[in-house]
mmCIF file of the N, C-alpha and C atoms, coordinates in Angstrom:
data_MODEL
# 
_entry.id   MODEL 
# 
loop_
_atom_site.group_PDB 
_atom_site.id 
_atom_site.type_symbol 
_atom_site.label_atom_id 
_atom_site.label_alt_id 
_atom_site.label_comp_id 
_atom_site.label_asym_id 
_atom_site.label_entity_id 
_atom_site.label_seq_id 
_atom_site.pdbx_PDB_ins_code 
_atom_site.Cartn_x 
_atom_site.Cartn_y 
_atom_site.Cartn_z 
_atom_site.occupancy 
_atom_site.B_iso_or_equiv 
_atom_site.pdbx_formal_charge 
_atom_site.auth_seq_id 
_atom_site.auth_comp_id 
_atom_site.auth_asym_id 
_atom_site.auth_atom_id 
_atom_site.pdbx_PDB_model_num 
ATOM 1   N N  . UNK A 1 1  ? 5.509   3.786   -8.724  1.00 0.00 ? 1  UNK A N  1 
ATOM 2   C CA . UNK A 1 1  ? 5.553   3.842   -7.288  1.00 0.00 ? 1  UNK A CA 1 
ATOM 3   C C  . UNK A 1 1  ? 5.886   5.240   -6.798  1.00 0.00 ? 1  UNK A C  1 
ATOM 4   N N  . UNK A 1 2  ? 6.638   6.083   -7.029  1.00 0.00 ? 2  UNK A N  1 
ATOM 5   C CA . UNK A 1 2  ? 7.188   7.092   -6.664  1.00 0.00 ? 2  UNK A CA 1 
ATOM 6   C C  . UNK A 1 2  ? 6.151   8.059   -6.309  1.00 0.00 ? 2  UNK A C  1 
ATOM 7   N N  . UNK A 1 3  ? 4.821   8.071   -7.594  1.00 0.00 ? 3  UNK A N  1 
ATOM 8   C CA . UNK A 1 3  ? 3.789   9.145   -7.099  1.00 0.00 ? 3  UNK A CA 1 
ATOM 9   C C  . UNK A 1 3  ? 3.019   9.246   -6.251  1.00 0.00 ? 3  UNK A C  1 
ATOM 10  N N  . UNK A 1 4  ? 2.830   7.488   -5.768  1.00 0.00 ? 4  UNK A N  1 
ATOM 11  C CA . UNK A 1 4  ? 2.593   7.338   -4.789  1.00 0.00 ? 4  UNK A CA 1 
ATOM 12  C C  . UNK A 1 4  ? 3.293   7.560   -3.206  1.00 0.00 ? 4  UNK A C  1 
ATOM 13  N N  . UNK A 1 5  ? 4.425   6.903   -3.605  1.00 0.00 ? 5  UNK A N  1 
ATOM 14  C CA . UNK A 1 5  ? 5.457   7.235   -2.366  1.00 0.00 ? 5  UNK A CA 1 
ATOM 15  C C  . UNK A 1 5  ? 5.587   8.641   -2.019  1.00 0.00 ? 5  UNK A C  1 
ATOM 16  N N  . UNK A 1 6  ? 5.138   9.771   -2.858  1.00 0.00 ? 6  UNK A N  1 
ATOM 17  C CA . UNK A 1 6  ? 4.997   11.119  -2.670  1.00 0.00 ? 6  UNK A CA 1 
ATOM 18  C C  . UNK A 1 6  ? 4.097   11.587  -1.429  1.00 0.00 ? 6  UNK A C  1 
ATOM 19  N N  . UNK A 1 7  ? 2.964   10.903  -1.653  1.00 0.00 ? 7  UNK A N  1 
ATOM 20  C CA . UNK A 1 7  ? 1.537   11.032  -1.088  1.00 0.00 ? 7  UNK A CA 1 
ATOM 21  C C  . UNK A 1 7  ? 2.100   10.690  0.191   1.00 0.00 ? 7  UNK A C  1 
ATOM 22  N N  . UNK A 1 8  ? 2.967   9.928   0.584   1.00 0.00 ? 8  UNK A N  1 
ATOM 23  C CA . UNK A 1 8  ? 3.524   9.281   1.889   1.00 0.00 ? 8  UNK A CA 1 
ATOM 24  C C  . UNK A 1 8  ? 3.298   10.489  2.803   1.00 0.00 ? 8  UNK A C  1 
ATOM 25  N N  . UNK A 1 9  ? 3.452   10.590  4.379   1.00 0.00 ? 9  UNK A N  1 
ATOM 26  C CA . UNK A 1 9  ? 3.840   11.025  5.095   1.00 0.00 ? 9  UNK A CA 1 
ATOM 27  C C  . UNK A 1 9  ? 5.103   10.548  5.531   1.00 0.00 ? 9  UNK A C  1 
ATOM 28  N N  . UNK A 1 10 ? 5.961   11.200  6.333   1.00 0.00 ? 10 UNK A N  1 
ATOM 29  C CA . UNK A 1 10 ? 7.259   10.811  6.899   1.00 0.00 ? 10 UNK A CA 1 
ATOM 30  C C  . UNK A 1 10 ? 6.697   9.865   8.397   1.00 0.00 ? 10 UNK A C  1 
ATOM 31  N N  . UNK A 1 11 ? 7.512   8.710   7.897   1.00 0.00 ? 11 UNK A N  1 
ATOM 32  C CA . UNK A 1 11 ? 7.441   7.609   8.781   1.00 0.00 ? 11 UNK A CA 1 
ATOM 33  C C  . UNK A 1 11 ? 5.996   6.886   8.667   1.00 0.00 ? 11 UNK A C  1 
ATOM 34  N N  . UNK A 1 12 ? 5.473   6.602   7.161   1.00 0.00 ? 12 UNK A N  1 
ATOM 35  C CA . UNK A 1 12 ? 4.457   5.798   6.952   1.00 0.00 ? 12 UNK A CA 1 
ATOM 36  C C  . UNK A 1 12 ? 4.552   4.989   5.983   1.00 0.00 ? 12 UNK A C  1 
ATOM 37  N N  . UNK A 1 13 ? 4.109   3.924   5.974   1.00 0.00 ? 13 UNK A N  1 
ATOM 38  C CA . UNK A 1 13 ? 3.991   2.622   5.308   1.00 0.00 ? 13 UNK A CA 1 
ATOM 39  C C  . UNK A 1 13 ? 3.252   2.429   4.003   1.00 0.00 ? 13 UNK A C  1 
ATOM 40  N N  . UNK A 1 14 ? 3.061   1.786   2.774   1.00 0.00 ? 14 UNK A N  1 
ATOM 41  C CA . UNK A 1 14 ? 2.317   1.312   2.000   1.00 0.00 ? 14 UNK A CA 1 
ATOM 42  C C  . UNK A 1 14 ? 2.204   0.307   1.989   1.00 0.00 ? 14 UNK A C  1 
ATOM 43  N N  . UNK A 1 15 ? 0.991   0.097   2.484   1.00 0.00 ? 15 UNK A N  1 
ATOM 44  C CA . UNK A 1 15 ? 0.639   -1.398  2.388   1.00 0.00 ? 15 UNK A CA 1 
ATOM 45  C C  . UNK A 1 15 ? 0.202   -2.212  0.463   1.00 0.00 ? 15 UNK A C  1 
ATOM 46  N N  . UNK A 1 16 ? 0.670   -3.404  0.433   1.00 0.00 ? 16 UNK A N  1 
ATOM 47  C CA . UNK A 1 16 ? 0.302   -4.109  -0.948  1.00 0.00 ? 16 UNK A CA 1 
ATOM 48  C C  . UNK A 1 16 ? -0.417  -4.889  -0.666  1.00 0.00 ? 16 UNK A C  1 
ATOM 49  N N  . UNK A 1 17 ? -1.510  -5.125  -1.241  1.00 0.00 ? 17 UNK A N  1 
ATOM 50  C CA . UNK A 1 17 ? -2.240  -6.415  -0.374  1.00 0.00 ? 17 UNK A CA 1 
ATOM 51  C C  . UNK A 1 17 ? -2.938  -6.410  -1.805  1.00 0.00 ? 17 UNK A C  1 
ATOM 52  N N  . UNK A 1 18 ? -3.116  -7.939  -2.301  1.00 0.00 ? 18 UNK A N  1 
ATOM 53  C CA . UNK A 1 18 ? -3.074  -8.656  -3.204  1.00 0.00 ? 18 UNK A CA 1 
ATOM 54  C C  . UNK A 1 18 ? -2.659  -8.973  -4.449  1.00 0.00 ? 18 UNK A C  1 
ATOM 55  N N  . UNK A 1 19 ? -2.581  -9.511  -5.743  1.00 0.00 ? 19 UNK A N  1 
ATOM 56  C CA . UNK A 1 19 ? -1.686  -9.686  -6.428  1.00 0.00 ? 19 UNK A CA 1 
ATOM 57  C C  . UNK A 1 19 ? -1.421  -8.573  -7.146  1.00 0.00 ? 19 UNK A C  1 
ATOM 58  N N  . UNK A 1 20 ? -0.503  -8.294  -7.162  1.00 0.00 ? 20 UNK A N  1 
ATOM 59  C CA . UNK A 1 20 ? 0.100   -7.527  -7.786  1.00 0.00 ? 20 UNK A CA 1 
ATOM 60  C C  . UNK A 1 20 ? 0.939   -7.550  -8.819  1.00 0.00 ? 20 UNK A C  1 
ATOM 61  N N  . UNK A 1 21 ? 0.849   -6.571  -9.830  1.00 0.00 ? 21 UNK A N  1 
ATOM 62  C CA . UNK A 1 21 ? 1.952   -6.371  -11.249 1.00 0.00 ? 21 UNK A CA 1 
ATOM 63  C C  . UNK A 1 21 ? 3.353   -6.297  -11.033 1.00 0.00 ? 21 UNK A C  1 
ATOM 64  N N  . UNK A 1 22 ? 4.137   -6.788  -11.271 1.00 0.00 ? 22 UNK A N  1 
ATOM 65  C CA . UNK A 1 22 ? 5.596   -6.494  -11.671 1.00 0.00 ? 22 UNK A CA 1 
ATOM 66  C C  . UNK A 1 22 ? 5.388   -4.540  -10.960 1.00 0.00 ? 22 UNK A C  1 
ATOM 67  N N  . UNK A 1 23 ? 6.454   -4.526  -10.046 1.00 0.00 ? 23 UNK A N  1 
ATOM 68  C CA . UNK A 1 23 ? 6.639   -3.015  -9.518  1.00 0.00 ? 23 UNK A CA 1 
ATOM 69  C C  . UNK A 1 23 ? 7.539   -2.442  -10.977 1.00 0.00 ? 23 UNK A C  1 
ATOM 70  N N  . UNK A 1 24 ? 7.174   -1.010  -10.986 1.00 0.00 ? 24 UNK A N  1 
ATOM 71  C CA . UNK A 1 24 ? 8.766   -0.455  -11.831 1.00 0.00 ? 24 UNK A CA 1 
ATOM 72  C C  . UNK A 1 24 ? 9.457   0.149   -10.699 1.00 0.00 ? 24 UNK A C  1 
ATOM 73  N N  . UNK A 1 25 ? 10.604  0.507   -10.803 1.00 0.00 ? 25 UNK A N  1 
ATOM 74  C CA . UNK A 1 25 ? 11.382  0.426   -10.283 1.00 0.00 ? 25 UNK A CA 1 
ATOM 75  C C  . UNK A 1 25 ? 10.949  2.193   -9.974  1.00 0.00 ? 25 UNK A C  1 
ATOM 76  N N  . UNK A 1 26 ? 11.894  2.151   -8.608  1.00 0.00 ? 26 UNK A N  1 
ATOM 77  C CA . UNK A 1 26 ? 11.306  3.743   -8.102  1.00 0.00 ? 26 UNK A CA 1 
ATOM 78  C C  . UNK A 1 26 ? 12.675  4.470   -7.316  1.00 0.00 ? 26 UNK A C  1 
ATOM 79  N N  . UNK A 1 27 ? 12.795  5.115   -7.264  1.00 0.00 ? 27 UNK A N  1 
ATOM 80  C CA . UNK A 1 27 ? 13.539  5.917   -6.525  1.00 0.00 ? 27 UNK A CA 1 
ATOM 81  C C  . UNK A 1 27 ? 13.717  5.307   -4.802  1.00 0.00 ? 27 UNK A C  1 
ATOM 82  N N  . UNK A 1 28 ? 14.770  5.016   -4.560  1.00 0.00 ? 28 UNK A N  1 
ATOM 83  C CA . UNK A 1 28 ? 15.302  4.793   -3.187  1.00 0.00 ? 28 UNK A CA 1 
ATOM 84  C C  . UNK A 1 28 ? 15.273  5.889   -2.433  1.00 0.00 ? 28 UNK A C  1 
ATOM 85  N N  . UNK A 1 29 ? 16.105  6.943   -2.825  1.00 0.00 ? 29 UNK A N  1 
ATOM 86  C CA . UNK A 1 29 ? 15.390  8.420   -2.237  1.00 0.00 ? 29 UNK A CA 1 
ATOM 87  C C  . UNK A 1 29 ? 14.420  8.787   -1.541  1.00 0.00 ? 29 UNK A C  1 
ATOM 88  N N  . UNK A 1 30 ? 13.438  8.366   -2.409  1.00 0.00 ? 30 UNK A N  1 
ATOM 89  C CA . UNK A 1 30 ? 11.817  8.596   -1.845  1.00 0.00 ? 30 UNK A CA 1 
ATOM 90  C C  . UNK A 1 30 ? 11.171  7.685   -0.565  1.00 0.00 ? 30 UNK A C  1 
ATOM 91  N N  . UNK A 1 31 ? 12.270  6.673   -0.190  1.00 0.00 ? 31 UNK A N  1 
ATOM 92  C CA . UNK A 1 31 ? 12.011  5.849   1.240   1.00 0.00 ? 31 UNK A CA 1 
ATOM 93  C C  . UNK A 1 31 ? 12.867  6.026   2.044   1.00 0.00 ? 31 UNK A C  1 
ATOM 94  N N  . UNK A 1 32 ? 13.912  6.336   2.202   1.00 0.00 ? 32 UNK A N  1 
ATOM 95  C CA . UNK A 1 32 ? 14.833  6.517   2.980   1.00 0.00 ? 32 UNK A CA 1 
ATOM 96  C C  . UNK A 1 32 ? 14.812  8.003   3.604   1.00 0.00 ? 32 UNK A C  1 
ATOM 97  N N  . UNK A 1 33 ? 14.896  9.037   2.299   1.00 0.00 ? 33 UNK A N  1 
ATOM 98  C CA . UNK A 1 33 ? 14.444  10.742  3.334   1.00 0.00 ? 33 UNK A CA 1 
ATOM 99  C C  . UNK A 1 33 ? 13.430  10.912  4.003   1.00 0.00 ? 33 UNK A C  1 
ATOM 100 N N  . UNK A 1 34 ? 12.265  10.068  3.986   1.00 0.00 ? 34 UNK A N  1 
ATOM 101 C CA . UNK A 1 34 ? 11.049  10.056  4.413   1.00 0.00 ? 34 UNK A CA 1 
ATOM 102 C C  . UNK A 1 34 ? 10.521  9.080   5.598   1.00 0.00 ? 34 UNK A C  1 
ATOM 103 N N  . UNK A 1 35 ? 11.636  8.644   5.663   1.00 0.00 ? 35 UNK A N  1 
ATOM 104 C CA . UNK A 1 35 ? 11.564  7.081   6.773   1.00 0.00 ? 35 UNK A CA 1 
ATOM 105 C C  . UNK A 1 35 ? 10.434  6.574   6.264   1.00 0.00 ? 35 UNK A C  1 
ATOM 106 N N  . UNK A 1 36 ? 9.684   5.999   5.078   1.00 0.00 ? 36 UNK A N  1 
ATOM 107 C CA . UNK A 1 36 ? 8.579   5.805   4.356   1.00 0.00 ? 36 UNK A CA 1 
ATOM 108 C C  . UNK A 1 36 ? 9.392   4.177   4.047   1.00 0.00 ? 36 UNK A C  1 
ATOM 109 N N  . UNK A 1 37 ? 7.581   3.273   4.617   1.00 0.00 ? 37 UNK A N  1 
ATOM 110 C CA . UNK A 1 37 ? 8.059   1.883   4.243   1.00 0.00 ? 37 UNK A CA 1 
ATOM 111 C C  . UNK A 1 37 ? 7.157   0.959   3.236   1.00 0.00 ? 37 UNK A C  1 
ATOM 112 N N  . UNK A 1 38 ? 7.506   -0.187  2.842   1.00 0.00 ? 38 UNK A N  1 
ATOM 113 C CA . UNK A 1 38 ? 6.765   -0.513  1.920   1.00 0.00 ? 38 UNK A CA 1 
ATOM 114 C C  . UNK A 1 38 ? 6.468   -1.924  2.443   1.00 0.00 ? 38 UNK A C  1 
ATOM 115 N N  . UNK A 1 39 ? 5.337   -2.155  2.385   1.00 0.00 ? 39 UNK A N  1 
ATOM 116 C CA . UNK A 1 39 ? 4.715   -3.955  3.179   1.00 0.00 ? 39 UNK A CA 1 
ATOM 117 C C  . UNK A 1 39 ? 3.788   -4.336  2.424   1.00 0.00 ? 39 UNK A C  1 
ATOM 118 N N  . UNK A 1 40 ? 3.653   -5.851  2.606   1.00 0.00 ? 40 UNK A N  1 
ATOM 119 C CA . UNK A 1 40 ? 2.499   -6.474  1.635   1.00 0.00 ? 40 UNK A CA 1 
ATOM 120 C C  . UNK A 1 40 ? 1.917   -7.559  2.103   1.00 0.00 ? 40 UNK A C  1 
ATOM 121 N N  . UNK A 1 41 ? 0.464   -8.039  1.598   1.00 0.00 ? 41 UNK A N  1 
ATOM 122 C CA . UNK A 1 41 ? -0.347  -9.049  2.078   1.00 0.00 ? 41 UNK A CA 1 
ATOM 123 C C  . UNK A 1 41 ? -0.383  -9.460  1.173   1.00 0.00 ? 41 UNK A C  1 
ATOM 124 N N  . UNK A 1 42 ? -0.695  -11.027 0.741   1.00 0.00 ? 42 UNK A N  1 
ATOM 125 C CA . UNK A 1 42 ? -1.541  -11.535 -0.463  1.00 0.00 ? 42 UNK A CA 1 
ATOM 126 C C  . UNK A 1 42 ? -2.767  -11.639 -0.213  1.00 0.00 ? 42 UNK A C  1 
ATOM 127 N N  . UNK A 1 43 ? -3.213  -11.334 0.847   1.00 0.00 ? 43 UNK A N  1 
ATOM 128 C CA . UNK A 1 43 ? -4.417  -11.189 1.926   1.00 0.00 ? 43 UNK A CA 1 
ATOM 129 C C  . UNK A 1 43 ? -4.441  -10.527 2.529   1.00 0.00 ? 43 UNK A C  1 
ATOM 130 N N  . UNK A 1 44 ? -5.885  -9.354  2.750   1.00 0.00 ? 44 UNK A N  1 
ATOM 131 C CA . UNK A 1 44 ? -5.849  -8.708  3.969   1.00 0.00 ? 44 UNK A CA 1 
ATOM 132 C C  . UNK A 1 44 ? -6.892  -9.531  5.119   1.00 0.00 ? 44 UNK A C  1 
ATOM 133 N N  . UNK A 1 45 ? -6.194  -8.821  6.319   1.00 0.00 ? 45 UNK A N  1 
ATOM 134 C CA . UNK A 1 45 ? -7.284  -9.217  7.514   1.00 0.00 ? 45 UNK A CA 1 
ATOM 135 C C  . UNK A 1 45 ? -8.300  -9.379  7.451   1.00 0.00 ? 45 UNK A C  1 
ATOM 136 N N  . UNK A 1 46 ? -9.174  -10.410 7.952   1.00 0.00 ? 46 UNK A N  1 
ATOM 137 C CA . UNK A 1 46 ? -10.379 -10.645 8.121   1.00 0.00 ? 46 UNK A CA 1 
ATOM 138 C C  . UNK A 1 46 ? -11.568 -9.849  8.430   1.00 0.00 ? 46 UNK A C  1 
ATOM 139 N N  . UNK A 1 47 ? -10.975 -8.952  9.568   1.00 0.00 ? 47 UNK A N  1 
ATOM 140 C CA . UNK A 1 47 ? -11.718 -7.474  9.602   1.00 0.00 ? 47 UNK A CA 1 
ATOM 141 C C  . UNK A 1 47 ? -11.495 -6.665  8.330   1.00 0.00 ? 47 UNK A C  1 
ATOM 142 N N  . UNK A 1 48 ? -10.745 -6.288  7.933   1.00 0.00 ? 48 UNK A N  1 
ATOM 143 C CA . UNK A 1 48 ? -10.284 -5.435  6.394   1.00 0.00 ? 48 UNK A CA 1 
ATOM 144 C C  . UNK A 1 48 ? -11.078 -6.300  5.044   1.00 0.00 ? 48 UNK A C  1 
ATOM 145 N N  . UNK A 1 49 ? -11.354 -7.792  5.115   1.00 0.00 ? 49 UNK A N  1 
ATOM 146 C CA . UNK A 1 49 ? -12.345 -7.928  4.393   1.00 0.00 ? 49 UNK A CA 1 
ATOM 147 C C  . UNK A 1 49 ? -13.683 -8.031  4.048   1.00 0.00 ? 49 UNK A C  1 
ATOM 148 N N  . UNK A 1 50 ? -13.883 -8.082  5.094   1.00 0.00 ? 50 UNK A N  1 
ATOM 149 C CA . UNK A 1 50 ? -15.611 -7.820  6.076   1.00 0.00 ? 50 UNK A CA 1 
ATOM 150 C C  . UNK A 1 50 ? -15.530 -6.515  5.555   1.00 0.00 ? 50 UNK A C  1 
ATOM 151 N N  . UNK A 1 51 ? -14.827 -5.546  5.718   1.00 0.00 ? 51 UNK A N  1 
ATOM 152 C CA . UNK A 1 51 ? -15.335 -4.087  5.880   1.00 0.00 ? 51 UNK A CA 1 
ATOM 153 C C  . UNK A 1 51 ? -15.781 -3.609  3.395   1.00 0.00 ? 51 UNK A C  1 
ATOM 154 N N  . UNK A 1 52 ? -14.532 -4.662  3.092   1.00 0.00 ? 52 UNK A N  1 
ATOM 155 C CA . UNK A 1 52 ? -14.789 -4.387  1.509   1.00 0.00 ? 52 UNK A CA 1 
ATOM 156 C C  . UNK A 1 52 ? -15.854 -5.514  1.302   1.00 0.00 ? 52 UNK A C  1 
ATOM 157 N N  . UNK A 1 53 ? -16.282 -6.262  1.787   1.00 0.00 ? 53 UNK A N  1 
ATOM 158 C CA . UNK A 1 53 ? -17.007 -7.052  1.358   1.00 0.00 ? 53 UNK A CA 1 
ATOM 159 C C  . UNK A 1 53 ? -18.558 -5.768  1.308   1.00 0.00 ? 53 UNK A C  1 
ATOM 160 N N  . UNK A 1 54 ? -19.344 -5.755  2.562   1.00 0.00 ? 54 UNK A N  1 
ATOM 161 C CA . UNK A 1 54 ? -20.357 -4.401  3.184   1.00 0.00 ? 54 UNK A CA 1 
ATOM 162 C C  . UNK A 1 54 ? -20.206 -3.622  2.293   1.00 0.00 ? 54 UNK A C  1 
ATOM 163 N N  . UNK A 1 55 ? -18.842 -2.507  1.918   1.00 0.00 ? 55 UNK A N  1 
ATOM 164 C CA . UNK A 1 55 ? -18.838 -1.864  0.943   1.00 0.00 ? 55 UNK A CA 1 
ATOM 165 C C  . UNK A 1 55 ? -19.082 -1.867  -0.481  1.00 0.00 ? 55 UNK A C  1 
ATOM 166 N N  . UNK A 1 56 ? -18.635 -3.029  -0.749  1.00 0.00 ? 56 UNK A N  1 
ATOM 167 C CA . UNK A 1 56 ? -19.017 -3.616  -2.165  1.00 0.00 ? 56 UNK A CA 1 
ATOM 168 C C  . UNK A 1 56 ? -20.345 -3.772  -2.660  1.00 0.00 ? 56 UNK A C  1 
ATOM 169 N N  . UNK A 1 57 ? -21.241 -4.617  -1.432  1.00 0.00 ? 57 UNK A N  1 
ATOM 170 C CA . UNK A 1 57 ? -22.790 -5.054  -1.669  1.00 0.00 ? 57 UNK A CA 1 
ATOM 171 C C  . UNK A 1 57 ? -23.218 -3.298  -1.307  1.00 0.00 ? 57 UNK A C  1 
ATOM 172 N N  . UNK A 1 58 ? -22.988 -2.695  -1.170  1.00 0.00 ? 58 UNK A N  1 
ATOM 173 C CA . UNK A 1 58 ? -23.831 -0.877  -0.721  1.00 0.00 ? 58 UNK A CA 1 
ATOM 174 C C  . UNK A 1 58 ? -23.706 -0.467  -2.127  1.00 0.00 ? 58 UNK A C  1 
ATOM 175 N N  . UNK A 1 59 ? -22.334 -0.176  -2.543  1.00 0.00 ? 59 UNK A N  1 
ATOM 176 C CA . UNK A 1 59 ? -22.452 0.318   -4.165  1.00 0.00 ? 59 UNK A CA 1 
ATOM 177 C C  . UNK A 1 59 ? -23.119 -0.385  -5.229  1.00 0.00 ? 59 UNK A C  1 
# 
């Protein structure tokens, strides 16, 4: 998580959206100096899957 949480901007979110692996464990640091948050779907939006669905059938 952390290398990701890098990539963050200050005061932005990572979204998780679908199943996911066991996290390893990451630095607290890296969310708190950054006001950087972490959220999750087991589903994304209906619009957000329409848009990977289109993408998928193009490639």
């Amino acid at each position: 998580m952390d290398p990701y949480l890098a990539l963050l901007k200050i005061d932005s979110t990572m979204v998780l959206v679908g199943a996911v692996e066991p996290l390893k464990p990451f630095h607290g640091g890296n969310i708190i100096m950054g006001r950087k948050r972490i959220a999750g779907s087991l589903i994304g939006g209906i619009k957000e899957t329409q848009e990977i669905v289109r993408f998928l059938w193009r490639t």
